[in-house]
C-alpha positions in Angstrom: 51.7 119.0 119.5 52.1 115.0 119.2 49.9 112.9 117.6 50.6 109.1 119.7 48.3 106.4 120.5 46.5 106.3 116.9 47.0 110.3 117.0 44.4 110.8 119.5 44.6 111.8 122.9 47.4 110.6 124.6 49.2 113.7 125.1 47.1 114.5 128.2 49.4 113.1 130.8 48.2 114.9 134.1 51.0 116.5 135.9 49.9 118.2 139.6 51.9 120.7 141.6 52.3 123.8 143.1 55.3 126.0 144.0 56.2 129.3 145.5 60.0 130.6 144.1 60.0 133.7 141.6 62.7 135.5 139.6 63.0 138.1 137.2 65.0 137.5 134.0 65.7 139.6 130.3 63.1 140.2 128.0 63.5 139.3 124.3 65.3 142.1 123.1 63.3 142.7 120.1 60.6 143.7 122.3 62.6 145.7 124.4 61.8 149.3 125.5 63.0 150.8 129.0 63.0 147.1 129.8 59.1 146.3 128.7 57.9 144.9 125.1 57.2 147.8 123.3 54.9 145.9 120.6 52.8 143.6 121.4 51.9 140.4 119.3 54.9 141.1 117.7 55.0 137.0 117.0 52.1 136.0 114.4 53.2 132.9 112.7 52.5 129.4 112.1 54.7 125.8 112.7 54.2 125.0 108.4 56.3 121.8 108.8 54.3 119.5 107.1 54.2 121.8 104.0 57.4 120.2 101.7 55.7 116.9 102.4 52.2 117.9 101.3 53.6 120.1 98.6 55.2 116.7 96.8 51.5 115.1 97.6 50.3 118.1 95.2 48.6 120.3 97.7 48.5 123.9 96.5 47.8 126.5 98.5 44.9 129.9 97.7 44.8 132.8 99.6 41.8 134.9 100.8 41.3 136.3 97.7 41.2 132.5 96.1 45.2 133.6 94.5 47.5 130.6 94.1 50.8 131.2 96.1 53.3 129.2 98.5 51.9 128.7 101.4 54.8 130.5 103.5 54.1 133.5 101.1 50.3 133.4 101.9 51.3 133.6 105.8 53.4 136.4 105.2 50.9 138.7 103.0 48.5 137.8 105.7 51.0 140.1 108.0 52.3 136.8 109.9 56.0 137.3 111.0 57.5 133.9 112.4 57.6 130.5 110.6 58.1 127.7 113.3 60.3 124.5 112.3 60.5 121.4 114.0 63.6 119.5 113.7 63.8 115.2 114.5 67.1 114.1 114.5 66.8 110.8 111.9 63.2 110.5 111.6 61.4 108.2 108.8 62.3 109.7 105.2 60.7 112.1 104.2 60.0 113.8 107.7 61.4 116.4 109.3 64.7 116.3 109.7 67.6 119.0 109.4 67.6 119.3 105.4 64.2 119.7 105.3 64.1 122.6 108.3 67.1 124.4 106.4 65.2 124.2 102.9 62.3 125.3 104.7 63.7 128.0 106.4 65.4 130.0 103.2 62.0 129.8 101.8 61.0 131.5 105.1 63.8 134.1 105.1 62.1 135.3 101.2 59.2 135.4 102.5 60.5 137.9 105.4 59.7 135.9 108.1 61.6 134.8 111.0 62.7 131.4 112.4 61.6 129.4 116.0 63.3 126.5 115.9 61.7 123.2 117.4 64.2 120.5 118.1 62.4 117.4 119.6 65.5 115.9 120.7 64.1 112.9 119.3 64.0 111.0 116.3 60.5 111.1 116.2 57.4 112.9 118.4 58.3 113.5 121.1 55.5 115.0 123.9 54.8 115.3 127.8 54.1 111.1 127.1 57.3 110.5 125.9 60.6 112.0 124.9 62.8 108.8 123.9 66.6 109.4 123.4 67.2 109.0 120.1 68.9 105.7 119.0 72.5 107.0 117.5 73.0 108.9 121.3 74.3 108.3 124.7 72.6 106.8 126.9 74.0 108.2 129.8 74.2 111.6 131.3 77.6 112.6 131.4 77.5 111.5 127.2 73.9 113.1 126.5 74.8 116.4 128.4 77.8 116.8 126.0 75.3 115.7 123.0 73.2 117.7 123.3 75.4 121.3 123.7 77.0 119.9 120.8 74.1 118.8 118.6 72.1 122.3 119.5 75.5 124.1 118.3 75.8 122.3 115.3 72.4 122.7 114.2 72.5 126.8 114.9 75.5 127.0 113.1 74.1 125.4 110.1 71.2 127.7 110.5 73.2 130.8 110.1 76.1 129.4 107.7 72.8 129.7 105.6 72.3 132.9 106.4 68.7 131.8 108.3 69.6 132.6 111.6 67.5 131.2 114.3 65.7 134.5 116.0 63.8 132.1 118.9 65.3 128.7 120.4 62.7 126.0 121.8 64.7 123.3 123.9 63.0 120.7 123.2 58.8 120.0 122.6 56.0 120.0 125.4 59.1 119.1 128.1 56.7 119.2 130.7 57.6 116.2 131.9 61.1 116.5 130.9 63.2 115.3 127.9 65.6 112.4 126.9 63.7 109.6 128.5 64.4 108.4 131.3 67.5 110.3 132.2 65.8 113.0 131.9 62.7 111.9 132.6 61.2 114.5 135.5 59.2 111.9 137.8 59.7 108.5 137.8 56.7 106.1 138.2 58.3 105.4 141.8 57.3 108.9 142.6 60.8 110.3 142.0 61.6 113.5 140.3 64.8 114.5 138.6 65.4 117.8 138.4 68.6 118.3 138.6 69.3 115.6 135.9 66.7 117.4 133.7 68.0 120.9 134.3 71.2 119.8 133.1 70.3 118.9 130.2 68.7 121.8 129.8 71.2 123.8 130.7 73.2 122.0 128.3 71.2 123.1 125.1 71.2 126.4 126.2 75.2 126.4 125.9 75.2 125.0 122.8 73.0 127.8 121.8 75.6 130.5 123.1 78.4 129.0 121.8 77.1 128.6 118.3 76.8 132.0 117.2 78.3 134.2 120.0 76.9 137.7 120.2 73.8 137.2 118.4 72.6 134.1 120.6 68.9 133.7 119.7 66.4 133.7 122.6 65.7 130.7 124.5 62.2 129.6 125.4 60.9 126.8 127.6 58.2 125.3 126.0 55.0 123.5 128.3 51.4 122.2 127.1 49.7 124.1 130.1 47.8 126.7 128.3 45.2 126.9 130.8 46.8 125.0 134.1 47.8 127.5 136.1 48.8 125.4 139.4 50.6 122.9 136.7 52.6 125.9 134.4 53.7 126.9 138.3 54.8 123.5 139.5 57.2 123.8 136.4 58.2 126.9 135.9 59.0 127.7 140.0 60.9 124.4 139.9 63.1 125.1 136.4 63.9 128.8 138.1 65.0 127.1 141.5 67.7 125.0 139.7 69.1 127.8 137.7 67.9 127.5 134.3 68.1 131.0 132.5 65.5 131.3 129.9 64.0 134.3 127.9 60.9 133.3 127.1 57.7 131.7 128.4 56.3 128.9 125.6 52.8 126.9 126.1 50.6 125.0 124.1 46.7 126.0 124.0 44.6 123.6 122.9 41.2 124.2 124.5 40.3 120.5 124.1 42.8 119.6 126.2 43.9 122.6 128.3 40.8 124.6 130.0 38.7 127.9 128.4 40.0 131.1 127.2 39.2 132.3 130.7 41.4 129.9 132.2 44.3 130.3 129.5 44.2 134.4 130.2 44.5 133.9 134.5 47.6 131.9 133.7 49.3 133.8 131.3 48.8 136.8 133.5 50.0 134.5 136.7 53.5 134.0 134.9 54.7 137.2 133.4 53.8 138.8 136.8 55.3 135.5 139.1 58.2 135.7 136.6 58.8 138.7 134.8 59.0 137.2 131.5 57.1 137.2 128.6 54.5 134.4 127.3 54.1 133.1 123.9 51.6 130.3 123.1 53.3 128.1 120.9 50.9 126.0 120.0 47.7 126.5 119.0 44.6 125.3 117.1 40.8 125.4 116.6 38.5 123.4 114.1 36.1 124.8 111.5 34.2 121.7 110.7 33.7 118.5 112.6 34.1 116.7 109.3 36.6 114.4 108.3 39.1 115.6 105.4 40.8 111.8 104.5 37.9 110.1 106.2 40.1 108.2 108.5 39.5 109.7 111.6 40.5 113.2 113.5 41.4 114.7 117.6 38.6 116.8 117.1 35.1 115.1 116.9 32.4 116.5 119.1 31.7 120.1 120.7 31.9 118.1 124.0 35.6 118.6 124.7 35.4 122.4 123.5 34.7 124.0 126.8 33.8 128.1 124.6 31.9 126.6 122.1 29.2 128.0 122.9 31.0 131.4 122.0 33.1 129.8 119.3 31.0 127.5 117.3 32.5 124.7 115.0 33.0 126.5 111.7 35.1 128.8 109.4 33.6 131.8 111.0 33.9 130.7 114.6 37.2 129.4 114.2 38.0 133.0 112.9 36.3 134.5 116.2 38.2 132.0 118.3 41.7 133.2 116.9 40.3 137.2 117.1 39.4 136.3 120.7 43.0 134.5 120.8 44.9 138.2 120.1 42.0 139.8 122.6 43.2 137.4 125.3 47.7 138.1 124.7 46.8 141.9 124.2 44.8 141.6 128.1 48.3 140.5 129.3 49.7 143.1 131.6 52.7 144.9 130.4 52.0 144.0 126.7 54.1 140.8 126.9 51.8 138.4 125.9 54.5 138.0 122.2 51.7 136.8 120.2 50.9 133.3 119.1 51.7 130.6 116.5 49.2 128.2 114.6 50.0 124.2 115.0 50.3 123.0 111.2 47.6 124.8 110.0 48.6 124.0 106.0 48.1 120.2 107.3 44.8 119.5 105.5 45.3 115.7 104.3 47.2 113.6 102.1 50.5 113.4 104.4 49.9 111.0 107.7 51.6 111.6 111.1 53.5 108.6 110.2 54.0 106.9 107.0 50.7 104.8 106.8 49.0 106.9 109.1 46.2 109.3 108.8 46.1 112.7 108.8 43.9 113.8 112.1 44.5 117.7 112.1 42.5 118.4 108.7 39.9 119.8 110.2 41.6 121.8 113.0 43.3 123.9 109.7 43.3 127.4 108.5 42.9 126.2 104.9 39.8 124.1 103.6 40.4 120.4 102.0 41.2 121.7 98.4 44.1 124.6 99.7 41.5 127.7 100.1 42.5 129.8 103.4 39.8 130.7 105.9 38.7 133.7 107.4 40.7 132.7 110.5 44.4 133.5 108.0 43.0 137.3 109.2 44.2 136.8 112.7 47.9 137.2 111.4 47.1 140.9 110.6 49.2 143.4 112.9 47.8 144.7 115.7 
């Protein structure tokens, strides 16, 4: 998720397509058995991020049972089994960069929970409305294709010098309309589209990946924000496989404000593991339990209007707890059990910390923990199957 354009709604760039190419491709080998997952929702977890931040704004965190604990540890008792860390490359102090992700994931690794790494590629947000190079890189594509091999080596290596290794690879966020702006950039307000630039680049990460820890190379997913658009997760996907990108692992956001129902969202999660023979994971996800405003400076989520199962799923801690039961319903539908599961979009966010220094905070009320730390019924969805 990005939160541009006074965090609001922005990321809802409109991309139209349609293609025809399959291609089969490995399976995570975790989930491997006579070349199907053998478990499914295997993946419970949640992108906590945000959490050193609020931690030294003096959030604490309860669990169900009202218990003080970290918040990773609450995850994990919960039965979640992934933590998912997003990585800027010289963002504004105090945010996410690579210190903060490393600390953050040996608190994970205690916690027994395993790593998805996030790189934006960026030095800040970076989204389907933008993905600028950051400032200290080349501007070219010769010099960025090197970068980034180099830079998504380095940072794996530093991952499992720790002993954190990275078990899932994202390259790069939402790149639905590709990544490192505008060399990268997939279609050009002239109308032109540049795969093969893109691909490269691509392509490029996923080297860096194999070369920083040879023979235990984590998987490599291709993250979109296409939950629910199936003609649009198509027009990437049969493009990306065209040009010879080799990928593990099908990533989308869901947000149901933005990206269709539940109905829609389980048609195209079906659509790709059977048009690609991979698995799905949705990467992203969130629902709100009030419609009230944590720092009272404004939130995405404000009216039942843009909520197309509401009606099912009404705005509140229990029907945000029936949305995420209807979530696991909806992955354990997908044929061959490889729908992988899901993870949670900064549900620890509840205030105090803005999406940039200054800002607000416009995810407190799309959380899984009220505004003083308590968890809500929805922290049940991480149990296992």
């Amino acid at each position: 998720m990005s939160l541009p354009r006074s965090a609001a709604l922005s990321r809802r760039s409109l991309i139209a397509g349609a293609g025809g190419i399959a291609a089969a491709a490995l399976l995570p080998s975790q989930a491997l058995a006579g070349g199907r997952p053998s478990t499914a929702l295997g993946i419970r977890g949640a992108d906590l991020s945000f959490l050193p931040q609020l931690e030294e704004a003096g959030v604490k965190y309860r669990d169900l049972a009202g218990r003080l604990r970290p918040c990773e540890e609450i995850f994990s008792r919960a039965g979640a089994t992934y933590i998912r860390l997003r990585v800027w490359v010289d963002p504004p102090e105090g945010y996410s960069d690579k210190a903060r992700a490393l600390a953050l994931a040996r608190r994970a690794k205690r916690a027994g929970l395993k790593i998805l790494l996030d790189p934006h590629y960026c030095d800040f947000w970076a989204d389907p409305g933008k993905q600028p190079i950051p400032a200290s890189w080349p501007k070219d594509l010769p010099g960025l294709t090197e970068k980034i091999r180099t830079y998504t080596r380095d940072l794996l290596r530093d991952f499992a010098r720790q002993g954190t290794p990275v078990d899932i690879l994202q390259v790069g966020n939402e790149i639905t309309a590709g990544i490192l702006w505008p060399v990268g950039q997939l279609y050009l307000p002239d109308g032109t589209q540049q795969w093969a630039s893109f691909t490269d680049l691509v392509k490029a990460g996923i080297t860096g990946a194999k070369q920083a820890t040879p023979g235990r190379t984590p998987k490599i997913m291709l993250h979109i924000d296409r939950g629910g658009k199936l003609g649009d997760t198509q027009w990437f996907f049969d493009n990306v496989i065209s040009w010879g990108v080799e990928f593990d692992i099908i990533g989308q956001s869901y947000y149901p404000m933005w990206h269709g129902s539940l109905a829609q969202l389980q048609e195209n999660l079906n659509d790709s593991v059977a048009r690609y023979d991979k698995p799905v994971l949705i990467a992203e996800i969130s629902y709100p339990w009030t419609f009230e405003d944590g720092d009272g400076r404004g939130n995405i989520v404000t009216s039942d209007a843009i909520l197309p199962d509401v009606d099912r799923f009404p705005v509140s801690p229990a029907g945000q707890a029936a949305f995420y039961e209807e979530i696991r319903r909806v992955l354990l539908q997908v044929p061959g059990g490889r729908g992988l599961g899901f993870m949670a979009w900064e549900p620890e966010w509840i205030g105090a910390v803005g999406w940039e220094p200054g800002a607000e905070a416009p995810n407190d009320n799309l959380t899984q923990f009220d505004w003083t730390g308590q968890a809500l019924p929805a922290m049940r969805a991480y149990r296992r199957p």
